[in-house]
KEDREN-441314 format. One record per residue (C-alpha): residue number from 1; residue in one letter; y, x, z. Coordinates in nm, 4 decimals. Layout:
> NUM;a;Y;X;Z
...
//
This chain:
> 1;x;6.7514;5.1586;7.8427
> 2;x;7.1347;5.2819;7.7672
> 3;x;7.2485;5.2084;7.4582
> 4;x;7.3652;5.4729;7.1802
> 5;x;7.6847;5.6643;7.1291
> 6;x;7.7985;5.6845;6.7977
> 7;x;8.1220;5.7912;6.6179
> 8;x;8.2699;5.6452;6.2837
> 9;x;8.4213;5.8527;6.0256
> 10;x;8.6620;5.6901;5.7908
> 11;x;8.9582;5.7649;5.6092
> 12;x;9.1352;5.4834;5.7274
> 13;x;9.0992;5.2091;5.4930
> 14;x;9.0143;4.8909;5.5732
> 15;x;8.7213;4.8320;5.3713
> 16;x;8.6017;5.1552;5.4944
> 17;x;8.6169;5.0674;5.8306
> 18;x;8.4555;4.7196;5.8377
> 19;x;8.1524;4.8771;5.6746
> 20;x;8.0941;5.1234;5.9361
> 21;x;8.1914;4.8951;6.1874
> 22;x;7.9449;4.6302;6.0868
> 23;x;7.7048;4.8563;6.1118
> 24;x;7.7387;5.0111;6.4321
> 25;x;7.7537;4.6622;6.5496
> 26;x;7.4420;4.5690;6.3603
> 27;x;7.2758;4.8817;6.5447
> 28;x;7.3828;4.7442;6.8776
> 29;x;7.5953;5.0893;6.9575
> 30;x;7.8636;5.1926;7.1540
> 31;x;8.1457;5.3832;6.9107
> 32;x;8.4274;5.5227;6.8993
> 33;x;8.6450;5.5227;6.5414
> 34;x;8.8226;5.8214;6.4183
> 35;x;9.0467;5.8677;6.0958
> 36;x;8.9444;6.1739;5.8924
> 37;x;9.2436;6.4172;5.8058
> 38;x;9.2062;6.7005;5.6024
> 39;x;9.4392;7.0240;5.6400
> 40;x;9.7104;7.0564;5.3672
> 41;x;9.5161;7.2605;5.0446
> 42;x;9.1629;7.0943;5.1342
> 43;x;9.3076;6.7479;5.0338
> 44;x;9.3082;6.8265;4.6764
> 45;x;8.9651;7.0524;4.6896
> 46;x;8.6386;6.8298;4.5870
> 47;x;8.3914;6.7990;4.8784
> 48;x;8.1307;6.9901;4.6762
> 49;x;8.4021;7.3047;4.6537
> 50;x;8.4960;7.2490;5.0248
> 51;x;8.3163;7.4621;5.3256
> 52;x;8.1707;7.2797;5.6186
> 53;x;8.3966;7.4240;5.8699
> 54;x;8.6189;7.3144;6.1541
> 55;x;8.9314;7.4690;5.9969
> 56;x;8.9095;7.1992;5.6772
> 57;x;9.0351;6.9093;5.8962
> 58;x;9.1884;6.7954;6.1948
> 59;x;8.9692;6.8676;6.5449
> 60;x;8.7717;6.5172;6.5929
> 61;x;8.6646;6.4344;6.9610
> 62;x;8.2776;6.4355;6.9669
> 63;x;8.1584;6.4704;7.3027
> 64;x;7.7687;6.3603;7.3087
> 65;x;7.6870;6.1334;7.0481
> 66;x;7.3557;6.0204;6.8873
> 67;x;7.4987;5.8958;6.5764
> 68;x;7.7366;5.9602;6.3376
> 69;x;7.8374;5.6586;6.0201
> 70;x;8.1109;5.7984;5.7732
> 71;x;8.1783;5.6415;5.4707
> 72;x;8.4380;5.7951;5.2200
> 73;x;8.4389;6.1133;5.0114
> 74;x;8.6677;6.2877;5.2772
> 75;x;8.4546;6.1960;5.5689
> 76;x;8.1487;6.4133;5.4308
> 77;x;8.2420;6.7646;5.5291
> 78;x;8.3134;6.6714;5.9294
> 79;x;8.0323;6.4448;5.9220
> 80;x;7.7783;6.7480;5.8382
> 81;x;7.9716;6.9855;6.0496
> 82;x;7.9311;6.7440;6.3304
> 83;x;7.5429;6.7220;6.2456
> 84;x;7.5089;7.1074;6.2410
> 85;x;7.6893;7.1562;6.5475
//
């Protein structure tokens, strides 16, 4: 049996990124890490306000994965857009 693919949303800081990591190696994945940027007005918008579009942050390489960790308040909008898609 292959093993998963998986991506990691963060946005960049360290304790962010040893959480997600230890559990994608917990899960026994393969993963690839990406830093969430948002697009200049979104950064001060609340997730709640924000839409779950492509055009709210910066284009995030996603080419089939089974799994997606994100931890972070700005990692929530690509993480659903990345589920819905």
């Amino acid at each position: 049996m292959t093993k998963l693919k998986g991506i990691l949303l963060t946005e960049g800081m360290h304790g962010m990124i040893s959480q997600v990591e230890g559990l994608a190696k917990a899960l026994d994945i393969n993963f690839s890490h990406h830093t969430v940027e948002t697009k200049g007005f979104w950064k001060i918008v609340p997730p709640k306000l924000t839409p779950i579009s492509d055009t709210v942050f910066k284009k995030i390489d996603s080419n089939d994965i089974d799994i997606i960790i994100s931890c972070g308040r700005k990692s929530i909008i690509p993480s659903l857009f990345l589920k819905k898609n």
